[in-house]
Residue frames as a rotation matrix with the C-alpha (Angstrom) as fourth column:
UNK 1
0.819 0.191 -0.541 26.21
0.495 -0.712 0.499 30.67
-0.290 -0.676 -0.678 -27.80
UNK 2
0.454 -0.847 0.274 28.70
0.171 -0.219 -0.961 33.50
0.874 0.483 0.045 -28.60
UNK 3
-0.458 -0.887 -0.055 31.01
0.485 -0.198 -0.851 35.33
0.745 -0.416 0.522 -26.67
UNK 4
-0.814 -0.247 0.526 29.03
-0.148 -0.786 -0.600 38.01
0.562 -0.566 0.603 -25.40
UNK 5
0.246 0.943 0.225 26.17
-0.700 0.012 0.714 36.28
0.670 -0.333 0.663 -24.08
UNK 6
0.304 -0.391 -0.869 28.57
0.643 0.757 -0.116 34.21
0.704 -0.523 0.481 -21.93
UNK 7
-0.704 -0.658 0.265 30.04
0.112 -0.472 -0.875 36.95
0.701 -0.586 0.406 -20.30
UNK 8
-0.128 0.559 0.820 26.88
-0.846 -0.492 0.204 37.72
0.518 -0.667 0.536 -17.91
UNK 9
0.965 0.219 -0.145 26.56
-0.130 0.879 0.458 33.72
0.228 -0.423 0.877 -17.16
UNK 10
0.000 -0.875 -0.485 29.93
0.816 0.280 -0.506 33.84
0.578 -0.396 0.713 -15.90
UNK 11
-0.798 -0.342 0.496 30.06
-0.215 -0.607 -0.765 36.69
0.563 -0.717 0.411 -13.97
UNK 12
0.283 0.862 0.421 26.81
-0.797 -0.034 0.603 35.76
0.534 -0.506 0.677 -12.19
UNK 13
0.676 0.148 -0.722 28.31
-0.106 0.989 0.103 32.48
0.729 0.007 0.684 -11.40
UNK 14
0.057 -0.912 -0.407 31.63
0.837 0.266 -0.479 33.10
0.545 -0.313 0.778 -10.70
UNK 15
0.934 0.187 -0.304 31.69
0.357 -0.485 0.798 36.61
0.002 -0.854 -0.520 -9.74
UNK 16
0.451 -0.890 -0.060 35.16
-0.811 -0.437 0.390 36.81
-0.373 -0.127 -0.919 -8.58
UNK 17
-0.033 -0.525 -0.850 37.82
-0.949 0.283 -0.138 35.32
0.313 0.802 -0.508 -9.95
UNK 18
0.637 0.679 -0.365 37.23
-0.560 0.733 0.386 31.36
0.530 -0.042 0.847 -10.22
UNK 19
-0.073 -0.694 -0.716 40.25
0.216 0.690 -0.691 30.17
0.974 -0.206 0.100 -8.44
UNK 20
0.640 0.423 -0.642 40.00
0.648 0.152 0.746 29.38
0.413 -0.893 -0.177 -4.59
UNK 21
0.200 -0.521 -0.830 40.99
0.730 -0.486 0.481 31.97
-0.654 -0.701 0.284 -2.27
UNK 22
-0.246 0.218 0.944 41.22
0.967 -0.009 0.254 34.43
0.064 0.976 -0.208 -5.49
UNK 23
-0.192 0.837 -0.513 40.19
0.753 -0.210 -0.624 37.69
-0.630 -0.506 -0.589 -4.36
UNK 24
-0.742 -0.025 -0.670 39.99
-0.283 -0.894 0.347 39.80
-0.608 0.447 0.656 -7.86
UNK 25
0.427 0.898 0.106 36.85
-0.230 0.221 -0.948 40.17
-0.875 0.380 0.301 -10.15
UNK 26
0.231 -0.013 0.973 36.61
0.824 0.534 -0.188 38.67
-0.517 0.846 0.134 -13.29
UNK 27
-0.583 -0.412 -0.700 38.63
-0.443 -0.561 0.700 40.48
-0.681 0.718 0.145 -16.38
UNK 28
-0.354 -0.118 -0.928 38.03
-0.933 0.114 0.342 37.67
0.066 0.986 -0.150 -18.84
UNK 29
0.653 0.320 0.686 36.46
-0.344 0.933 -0.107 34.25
-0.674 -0.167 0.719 -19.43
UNK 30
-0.213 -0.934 0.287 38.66
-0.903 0.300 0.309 31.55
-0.374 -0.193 -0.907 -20.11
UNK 31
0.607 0.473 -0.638 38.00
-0.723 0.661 -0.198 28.41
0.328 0.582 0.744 -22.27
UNK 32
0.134 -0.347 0.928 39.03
-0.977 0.108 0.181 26.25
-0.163 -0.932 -0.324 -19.81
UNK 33
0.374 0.194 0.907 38.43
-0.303 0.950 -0.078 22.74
-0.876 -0.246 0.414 -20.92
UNK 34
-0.136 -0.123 0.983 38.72
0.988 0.057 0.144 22.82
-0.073 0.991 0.113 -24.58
UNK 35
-0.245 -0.652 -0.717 40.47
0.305 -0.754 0.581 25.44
-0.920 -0.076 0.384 -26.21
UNK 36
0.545 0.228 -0.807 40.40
-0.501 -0.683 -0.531 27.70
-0.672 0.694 -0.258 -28.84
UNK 37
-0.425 -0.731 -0.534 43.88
-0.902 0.394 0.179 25.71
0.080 0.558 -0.826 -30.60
UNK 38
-0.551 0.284 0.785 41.75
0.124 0.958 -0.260 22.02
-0.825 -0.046 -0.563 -29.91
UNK 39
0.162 0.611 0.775 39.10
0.634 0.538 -0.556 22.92
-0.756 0.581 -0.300 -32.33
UNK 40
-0.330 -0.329 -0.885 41.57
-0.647 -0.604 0.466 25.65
-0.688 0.726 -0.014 -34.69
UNK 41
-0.986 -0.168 -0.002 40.59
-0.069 0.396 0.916 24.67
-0.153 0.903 -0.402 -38.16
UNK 42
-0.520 0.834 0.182 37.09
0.827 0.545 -0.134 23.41
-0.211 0.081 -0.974 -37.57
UNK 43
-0.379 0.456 0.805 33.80
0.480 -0.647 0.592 25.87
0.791 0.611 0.026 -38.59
UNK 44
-0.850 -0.225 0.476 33.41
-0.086 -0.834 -0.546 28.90
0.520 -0.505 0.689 -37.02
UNK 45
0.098 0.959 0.266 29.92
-0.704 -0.122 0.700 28.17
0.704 -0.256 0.663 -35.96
UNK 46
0.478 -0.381 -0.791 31.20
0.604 0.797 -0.018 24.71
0.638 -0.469 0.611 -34.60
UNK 47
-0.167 -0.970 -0.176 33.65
0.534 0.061 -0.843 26.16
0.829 -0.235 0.508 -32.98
UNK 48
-0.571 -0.165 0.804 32.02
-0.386 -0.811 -0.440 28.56
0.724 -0.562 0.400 -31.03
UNK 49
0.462 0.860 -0.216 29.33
-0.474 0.446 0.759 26.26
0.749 -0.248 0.614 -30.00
UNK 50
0.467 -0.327 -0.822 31.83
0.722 0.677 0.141 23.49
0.510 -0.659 0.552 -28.21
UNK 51
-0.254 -0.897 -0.363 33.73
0.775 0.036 -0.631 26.43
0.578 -0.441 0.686 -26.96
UNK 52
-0.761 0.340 0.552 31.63
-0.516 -0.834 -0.197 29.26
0.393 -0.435 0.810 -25.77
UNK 53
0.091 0.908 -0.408 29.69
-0.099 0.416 0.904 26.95
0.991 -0.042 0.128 -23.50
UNK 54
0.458 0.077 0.886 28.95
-0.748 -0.505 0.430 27.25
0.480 -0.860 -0.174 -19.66
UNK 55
0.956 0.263 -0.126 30.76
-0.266 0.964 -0.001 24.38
0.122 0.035 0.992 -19.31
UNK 56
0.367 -0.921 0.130 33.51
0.919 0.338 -0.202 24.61
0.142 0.194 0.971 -20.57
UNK 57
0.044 -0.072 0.996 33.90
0.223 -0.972 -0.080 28.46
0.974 0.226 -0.027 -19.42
UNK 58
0.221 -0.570 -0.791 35.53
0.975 0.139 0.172 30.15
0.012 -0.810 0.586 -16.60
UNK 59
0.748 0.005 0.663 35.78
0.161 -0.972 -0.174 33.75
0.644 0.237 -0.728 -15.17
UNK 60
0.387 -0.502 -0.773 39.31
0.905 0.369 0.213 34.60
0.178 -0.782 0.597 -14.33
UNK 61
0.766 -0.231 -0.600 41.22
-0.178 -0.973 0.146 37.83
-0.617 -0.005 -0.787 -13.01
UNK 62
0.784 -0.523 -0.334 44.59
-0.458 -0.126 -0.880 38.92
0.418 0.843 -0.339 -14.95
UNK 63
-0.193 -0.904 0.382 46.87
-0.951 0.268 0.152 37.17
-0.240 -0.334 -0.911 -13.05
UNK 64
-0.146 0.350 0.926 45.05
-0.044 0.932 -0.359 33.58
-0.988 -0.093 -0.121 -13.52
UNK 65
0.668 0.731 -0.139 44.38
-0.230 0.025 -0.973 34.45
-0.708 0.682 0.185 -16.92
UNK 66
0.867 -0.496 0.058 46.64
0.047 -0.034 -0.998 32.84
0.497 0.868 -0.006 -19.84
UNK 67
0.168 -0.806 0.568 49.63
-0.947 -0.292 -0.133 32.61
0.273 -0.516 -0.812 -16.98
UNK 68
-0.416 -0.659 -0.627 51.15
-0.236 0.744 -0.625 29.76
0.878 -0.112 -0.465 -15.63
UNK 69
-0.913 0.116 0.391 48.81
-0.407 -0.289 -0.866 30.35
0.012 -0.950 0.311 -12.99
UNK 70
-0.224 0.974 -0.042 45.52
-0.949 -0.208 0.238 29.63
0.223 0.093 0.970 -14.51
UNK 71
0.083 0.204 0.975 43.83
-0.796 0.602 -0.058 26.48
-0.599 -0.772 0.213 -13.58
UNK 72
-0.960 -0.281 0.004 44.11
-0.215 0.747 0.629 22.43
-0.180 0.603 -0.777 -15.32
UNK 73
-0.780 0.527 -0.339 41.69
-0.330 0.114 0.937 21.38
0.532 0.842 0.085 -17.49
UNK 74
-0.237 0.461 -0.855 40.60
0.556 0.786 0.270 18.42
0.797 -0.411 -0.442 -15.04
UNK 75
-0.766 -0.008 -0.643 39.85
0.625 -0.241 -0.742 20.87
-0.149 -0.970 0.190 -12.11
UNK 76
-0.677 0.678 -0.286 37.64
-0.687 -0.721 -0.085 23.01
-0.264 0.140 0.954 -14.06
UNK 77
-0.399 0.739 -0.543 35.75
-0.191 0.512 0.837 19.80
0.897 0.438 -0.063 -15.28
UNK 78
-0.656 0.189 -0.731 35.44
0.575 0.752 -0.322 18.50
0.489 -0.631 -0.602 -11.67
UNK 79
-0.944 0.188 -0.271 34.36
-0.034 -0.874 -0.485 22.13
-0.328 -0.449 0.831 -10.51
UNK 80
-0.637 0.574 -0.514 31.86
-0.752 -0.315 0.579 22.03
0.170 0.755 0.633 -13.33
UNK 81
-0.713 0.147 -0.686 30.89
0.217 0.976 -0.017 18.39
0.667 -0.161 -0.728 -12.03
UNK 82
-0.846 0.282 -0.452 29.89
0.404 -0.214 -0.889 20.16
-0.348 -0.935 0.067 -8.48
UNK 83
-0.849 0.444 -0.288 28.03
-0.263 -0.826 -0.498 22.80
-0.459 -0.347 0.818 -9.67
UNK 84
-0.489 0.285 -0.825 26.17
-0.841 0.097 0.532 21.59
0.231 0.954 0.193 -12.80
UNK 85
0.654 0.502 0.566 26.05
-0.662 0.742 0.106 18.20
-0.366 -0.444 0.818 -12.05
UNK 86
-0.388 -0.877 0.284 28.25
-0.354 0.426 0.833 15.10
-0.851 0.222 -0.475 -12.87
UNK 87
-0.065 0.781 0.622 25.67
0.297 0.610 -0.735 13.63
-0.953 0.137 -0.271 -14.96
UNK 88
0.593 0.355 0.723 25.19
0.633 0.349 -0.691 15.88
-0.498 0.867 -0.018 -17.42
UNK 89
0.453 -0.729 -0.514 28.56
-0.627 -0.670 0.398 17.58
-0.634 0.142 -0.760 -17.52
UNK 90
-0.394 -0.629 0.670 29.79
-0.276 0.776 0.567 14.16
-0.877 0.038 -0.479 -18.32
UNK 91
0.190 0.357 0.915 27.49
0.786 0.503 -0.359 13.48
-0.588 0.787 -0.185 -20.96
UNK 92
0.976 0.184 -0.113 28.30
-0.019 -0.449 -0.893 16.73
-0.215 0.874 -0.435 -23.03
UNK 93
0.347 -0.855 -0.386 31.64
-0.737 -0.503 0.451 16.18
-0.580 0.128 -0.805 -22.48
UNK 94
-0.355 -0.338 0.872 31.95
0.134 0.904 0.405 12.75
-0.925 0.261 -0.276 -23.54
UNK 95
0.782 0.432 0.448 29.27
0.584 -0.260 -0.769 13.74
-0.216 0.863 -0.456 -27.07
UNK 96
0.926 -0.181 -0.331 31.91
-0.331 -0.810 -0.483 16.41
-0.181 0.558 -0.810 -27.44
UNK 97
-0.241 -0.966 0.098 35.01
-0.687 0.241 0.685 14.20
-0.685 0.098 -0.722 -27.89
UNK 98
0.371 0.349 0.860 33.07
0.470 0.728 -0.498 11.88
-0.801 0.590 0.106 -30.06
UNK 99
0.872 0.428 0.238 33.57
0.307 -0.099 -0.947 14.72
-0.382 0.898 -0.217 -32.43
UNK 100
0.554 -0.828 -0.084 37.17
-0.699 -0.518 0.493 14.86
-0.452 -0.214 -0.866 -32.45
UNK 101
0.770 -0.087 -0.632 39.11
-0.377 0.738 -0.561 12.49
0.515 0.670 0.535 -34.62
UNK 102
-0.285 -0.791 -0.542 42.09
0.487 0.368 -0.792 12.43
0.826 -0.489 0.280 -32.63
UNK 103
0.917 0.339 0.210 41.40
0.111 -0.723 0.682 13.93
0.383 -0.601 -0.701 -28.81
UNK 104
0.093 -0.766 0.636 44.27
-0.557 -0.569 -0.604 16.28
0.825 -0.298 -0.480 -27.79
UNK 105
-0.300 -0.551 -0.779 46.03
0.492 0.610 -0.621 14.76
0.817 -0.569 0.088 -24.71
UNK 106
-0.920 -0.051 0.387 45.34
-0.299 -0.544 -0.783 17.44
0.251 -0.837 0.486 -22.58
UNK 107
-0.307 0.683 0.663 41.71
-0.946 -0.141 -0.293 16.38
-0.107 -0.717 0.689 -22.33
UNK 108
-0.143 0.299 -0.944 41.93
-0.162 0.933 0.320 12.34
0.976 0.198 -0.085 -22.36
UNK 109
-0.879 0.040 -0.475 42.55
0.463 0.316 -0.828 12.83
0.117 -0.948 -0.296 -18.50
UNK 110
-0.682 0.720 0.132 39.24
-0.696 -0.583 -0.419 14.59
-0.224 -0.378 0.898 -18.47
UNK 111
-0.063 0.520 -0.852 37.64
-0.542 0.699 0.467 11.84
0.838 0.491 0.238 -20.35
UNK 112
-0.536 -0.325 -0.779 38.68
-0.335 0.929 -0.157 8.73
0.775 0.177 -0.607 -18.46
């Protein structure tokens, strides 16, 4: 999936911005789980796949966005847990760290 065919499955979802109590509309979606710098290097096709997925995607306003403000990895997985399901959030996340040689720190606590 690219970019712009994510943007309409996030705003339908989210709406307003994704953080609780929140009350501005979505600016921007947010690679929330795995980043853009986790899979830097890898092929562009790859890359967009693990990262432009409803999964791992978030619609936030400009304050939440890229700020000290924005949410932790492990809250947007659990969120994603609720809505999705645990089941098979968990399984794409767990297939998608397989393909990491080393997994960044930031998302072993999402693993475990």
């Amino acid at each position: 999936m690219n970019r712009a065919d994510l943007i309409p499955i996030i705003v339908e979802r989210d709406g307003l911005c994704w953080v609780a109590d929140c009350p501005n509309r979505i600016k921007d979606v947010h690679e929330a789980i795995v980043t853009r710098g986790d899979v830097q290097g890898w092929k562009p096709a790859k890359r967009r796949e693990i990262i432009f997925h409803p999964y791992n995607c978030i619609g936030l306003c400009d304050f939440h966005h890229n700020t000290e403000h924005e949410p932790k990895a492990l809250d947007v997985f659990n969120w994603m847990c609720g809505y999705y399901g645990r089941e098979v959030v968990t399984v794409w996340f767990r297939e998608l760290a397989r393909q990491f040689k080393v997994v960044p720190g930031r998302l072993k606590s999402v693993i475990r």
